[in-house]
N, C-alpha and C positions, 0 to 999 in steps of 0.2 A: 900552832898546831893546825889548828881551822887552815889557815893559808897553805901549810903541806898538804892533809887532804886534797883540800881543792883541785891543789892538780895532780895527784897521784893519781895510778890507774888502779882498779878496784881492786887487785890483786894488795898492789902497795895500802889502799887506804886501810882494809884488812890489819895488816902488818901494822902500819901506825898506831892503827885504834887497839887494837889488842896488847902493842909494848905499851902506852901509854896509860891505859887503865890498868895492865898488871902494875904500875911504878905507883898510880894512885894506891891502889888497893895495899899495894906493901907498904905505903906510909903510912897507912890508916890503921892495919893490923900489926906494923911492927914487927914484919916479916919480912925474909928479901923476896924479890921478885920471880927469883928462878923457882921457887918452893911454891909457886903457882901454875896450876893447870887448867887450861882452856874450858877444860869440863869441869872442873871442879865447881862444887853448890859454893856461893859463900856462905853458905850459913854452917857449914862443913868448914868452914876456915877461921869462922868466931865472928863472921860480922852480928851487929846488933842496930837495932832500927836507929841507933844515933849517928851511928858509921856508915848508914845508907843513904841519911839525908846527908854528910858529909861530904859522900862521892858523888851523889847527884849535882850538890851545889857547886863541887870541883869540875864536876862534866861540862856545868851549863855554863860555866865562868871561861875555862879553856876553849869551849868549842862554840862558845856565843852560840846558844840554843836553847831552847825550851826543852825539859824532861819530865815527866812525872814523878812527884814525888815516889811512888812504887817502884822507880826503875829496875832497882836493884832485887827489887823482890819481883817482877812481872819478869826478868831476864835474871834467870840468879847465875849466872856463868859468864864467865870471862869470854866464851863464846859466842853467846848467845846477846850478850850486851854490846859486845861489839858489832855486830849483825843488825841488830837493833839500831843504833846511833847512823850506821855506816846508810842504811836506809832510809833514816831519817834526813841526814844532813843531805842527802843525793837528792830528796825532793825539797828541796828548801834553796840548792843551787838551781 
């Protein structure tokens, strides 16, 4: 995934980053993916602080990067988390 980023254009990494934490996030809640919205809170969805160190530890594994354990909670949207990450990795290339 990291190496897609890398070279997508910001439009695509966008698009990556967003399918890709909705696929986490549905494994985690045991939900399918499409039952997820961009906006949507997870806390609105059932995540629980065990399921946020979960995705955090899945983000930083997949996309070899450091996160804050808060992520999930400082970004609580499939929007806004992607936006987050997608800024982060761009200053780290």
């Amino acid at each position: 995934l990291r190496q897609q980023l890398e070279v997508a254009s910001s439009g695509d990494r966008q698009t990556l980053l967003i399918a890709f934490i909705r696929s986490q996030l549905a494994k985690l809640l045991g939900i399918e993916p499409e039952e997820i919205e961009p906006q949507m809170s997870f806390s609105d969805l059932g995540m629980d602080s065990l399921m946020a160190v979960e995705l955090r530890n899945s983000l930083q594994t997949s996309l070899d990067c450091s996160t804050p354990a808060s992520v999930a909670f400082d970004y609580p949207t499939l929007e806004t988390l992607a936006d987050y990450l997608a800024t982060t990795l761009q200053k780290i290339e």
